[in-house]
C-alpha positions, 0 to 999 in steps of 0.5 A: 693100730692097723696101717696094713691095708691088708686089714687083717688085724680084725680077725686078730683080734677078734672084733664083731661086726667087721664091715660095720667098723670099716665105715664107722671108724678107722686109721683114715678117719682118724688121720683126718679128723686128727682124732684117734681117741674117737675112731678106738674099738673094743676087742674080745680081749680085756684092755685092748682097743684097735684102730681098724684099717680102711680100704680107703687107706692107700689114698692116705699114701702121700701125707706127710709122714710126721702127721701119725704121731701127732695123731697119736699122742693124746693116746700115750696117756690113755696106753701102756703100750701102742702096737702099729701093724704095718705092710712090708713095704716103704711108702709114706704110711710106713715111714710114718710109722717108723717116725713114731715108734720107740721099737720096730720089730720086723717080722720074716719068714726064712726064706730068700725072699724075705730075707732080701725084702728085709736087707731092702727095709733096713736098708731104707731105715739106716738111710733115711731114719739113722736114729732108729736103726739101733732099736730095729729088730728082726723076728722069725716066724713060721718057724718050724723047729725041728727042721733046726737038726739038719744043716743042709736044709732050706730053712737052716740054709737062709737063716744062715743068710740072714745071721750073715746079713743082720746081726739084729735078730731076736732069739725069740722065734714065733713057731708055725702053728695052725693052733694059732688060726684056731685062736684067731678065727674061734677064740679057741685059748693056746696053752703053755700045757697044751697037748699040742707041743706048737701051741705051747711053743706059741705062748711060750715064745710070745711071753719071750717076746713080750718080757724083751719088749717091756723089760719085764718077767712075766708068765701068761699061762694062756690067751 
């Protein structure tokens, strides 16, 4: 489900005919027809469906934060899992978001920016929704491993101000790869074998990461 006026999710996933879907379906409409089972979309990958994002969405920016879930809902039969994409920010559609999720994962980048956006969220979610703060995680990507050897540089540097920040972050870390844009944009398949080390790190840290999320060992060789 796409709550990131970015609309980025598309591409993602893969879905056809992207100007199209805009107009024909879309997390607006579903908000206001209170419909979200109708305004779902197949994507490339088997047994997974997307509720696009609109451009239209920040108009959405003022409703009441509790009205997500209750959109949602009639999903929870239909899925095991749903996904909510998100921009980083704290406006009515993220809170909504908040309000509905059993896990919140935030993602960020090591760098000072981002770790002093992050101590702003989670700020903002121990105030305003307490409950949720104990299943509210941190997960760095764009990670670039081998910059791990030294101490002293930039990457190293602001993880240490995070660590000193947050004791929530995942071990898991999401690698910097241009093999992921080529799975995005051209469905070109990443492989724990493959000969590029990064794709291989990708999927072995998204089969982390999914095991984490659904308390299960599971091994996808590649997506």
């Amino acid at each position: 489900m796409d709550l990131n006026n970015k609309v980025m999710i598309y591409y993602t996933i893969g879905l056809p005919n992207v100007q199209e879907l805009w107009e024909r379906k879309n997390i607006v409409i579903s908000l206001v027809q209170n419909n979200a089972s109708e305004n779902t979309v197949h994507s490339r990958i088997k047994n997974v469906d997307v509720i696009p994002s609109s451009l239209n969405l920040y108009d959405m920016r003022s409703m009441d934060y509790h009205n997500l879930l209750k959109v949602i809902q009639p999903l929870f039969k239909e899925y095991d899992y749903i996904v909510i994409d998100t921009s980083p920010t704290f406006d009515n559609l993220v809170k909504s978001a908040i309000h509905a999720a059993d896990v919140i994962i935030s993602p960020a980048e090591a760098t000072e920016y981002n770790c002093n956006m992050t101590l702003y969220l989670m700020t903002k979610i121990r105030e305003e929704h307490p409950e949720k703060i104990k299943k509210t995680y941190i997960l760095f990507n764009r990670w670039i491993e081998h910059y791990e050897k030294w101490e002293n540089n930039l990457q190293s540097q602001v993880e240490r101000m995070f660590r000193k920040n947050f004791a929530n972050i995942l071990s898991v870390k999401i690698p910097q790869s241009g093999s992921f844009n080529k799975y995005t944009h051209f469905d070109e398949k990443l492989r724990l074998d493959d000969r590029n080390a990064n794709a291989g790190r990708m999927v072995k840290a998204v089969n982390s990461l999914v095991d984490m999320i659904t308390g299960k060992e599971q091994s996808v060789e590649s997506f």
